[in-house]
C-alpha beads as a LAMMPS data file, in Angstrom:
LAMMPS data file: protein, C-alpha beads

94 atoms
93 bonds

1 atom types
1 bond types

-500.0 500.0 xlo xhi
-500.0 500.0 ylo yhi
-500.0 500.0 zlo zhi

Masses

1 110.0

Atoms # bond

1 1 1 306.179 -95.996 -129.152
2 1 1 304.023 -94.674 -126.468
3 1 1 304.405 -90.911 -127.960
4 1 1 303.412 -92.069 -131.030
5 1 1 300.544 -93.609 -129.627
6 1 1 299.989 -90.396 -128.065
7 1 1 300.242 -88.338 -130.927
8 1 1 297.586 -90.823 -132.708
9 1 1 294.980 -90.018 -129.961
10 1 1 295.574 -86.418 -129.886
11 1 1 294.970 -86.427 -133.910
12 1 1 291.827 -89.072 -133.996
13 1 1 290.306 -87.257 -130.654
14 1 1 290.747 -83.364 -133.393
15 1 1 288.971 -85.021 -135.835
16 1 1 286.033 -86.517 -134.440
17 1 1 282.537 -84.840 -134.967
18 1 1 281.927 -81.230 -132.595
19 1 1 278.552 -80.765 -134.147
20 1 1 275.357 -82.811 -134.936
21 1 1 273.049 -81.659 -137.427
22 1 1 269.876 -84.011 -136.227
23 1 1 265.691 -83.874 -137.297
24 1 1 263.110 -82.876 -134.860
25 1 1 262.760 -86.860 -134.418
26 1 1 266.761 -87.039 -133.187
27 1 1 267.356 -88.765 -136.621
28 1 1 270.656 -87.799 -138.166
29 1 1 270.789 -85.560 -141.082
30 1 1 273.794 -86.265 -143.461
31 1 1 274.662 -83.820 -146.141
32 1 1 273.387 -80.595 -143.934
33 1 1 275.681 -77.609 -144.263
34 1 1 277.385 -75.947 -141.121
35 1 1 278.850 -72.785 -141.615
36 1 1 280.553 -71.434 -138.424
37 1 1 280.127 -67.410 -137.956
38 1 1 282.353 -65.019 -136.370
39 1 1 282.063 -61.248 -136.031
40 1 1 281.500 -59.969 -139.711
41 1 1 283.192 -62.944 -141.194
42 1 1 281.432 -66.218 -142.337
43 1 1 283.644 -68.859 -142.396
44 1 1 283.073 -71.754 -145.653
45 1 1 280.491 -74.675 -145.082
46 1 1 281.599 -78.064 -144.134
47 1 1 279.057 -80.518 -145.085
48 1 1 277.858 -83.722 -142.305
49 1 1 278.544 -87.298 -142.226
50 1 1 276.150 -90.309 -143.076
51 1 1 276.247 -89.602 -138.999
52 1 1 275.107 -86.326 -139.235
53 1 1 278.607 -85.459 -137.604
54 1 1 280.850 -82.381 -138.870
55 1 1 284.301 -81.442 -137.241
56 1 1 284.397 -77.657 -136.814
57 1 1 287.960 -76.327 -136.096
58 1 1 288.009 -73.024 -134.003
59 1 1 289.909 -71.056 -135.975
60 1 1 291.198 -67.122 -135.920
61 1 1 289.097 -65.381 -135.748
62 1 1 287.276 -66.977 -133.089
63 1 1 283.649 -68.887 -134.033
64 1 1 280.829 -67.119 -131.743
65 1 1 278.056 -68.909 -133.675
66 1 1 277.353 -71.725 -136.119
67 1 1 274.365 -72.336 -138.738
68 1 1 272.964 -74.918 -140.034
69 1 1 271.146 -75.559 -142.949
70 1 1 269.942 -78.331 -145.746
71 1 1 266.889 -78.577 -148.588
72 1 1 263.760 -79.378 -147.321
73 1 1 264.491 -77.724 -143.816
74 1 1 264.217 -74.777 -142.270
75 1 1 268.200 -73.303 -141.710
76 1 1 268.656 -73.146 -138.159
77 1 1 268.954 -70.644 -135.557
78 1 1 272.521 -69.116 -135.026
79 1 1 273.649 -71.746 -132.050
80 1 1 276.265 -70.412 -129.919
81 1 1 279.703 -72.555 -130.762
82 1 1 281.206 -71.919 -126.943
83 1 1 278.187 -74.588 -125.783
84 1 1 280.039 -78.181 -124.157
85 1 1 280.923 -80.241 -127.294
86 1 1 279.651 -81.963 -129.244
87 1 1 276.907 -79.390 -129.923
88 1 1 273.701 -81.059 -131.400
89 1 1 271.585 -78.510 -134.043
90 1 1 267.922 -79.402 -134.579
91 1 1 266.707 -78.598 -138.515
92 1 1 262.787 -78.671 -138.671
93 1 1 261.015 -79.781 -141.830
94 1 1 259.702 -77.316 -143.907

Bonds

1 1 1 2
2 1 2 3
3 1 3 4
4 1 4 5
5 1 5 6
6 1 6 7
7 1 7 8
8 1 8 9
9 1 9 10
10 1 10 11
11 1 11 12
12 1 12 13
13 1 13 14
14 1 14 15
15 1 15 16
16 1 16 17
17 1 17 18
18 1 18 19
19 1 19 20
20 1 20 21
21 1 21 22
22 1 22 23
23 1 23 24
24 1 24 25
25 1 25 26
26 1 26 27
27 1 27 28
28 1 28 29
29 1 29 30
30 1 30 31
31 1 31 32
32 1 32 33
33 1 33 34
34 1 34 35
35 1 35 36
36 1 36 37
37 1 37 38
38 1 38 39
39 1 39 40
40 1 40 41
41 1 41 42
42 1 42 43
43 1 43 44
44 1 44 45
45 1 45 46
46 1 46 47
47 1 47 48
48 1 48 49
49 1 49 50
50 1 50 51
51 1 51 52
52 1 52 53
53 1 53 54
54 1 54 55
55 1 55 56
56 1 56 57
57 1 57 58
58 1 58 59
59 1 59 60
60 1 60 61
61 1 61 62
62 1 62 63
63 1 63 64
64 1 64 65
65 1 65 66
66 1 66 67
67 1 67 68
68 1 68 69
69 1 69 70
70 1 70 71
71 1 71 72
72 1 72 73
73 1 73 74
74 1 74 75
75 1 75 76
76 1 76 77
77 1 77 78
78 1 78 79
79 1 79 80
80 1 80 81
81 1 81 82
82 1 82 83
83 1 83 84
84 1 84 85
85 1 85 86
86 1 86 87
87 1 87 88
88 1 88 89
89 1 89 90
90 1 90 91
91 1 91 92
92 1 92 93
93 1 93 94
């Protein structure tokens, strides 16, 4: 019983949000895209939670950046994906 409790953790704790996609006020922004960047490779866009929250899974290659981006705001910077987790991303309004 205990492993499987365990096991449960270890699975919830790899799913919970890495990034936050938030508004210059610190409000969340649901529905931004993150696309997470590697050397010459772009990896697909995973879209945030009502939360603003996205899980992004360091894959191979490895991630060196992530961008974010949504209508009516400016797309991001590239943000470094090696910062302490979660990482929050700041969109500006256009």
């Amino acid at each position: 019983m205990k492993a499987l409790l365990a096991l449960f953790s270890l699975v919830a704790a790899s799913c919970s949000s890495n990034i936050l996609v938030v508004d210059e006020s610190g409000s969340p922004v649901p529905d931004a895209t993150v696309i997470p960047l590697s050397r010459g490779f772009s990896w697909p866009g995973s879209k945030t939670d009502k939360n603003g929250g996205v899980h992004i899974h360091q894959d191979i290659p490895t991630i060196q950046n992530i961008r974010a981006f949504k209508t009516g705001y400016k797309p991001s910077e590239l943000v470094n994906y090696n910062l302490p987790k979660p990482i929050t991303v700041v969109l500006q309004s256009r």
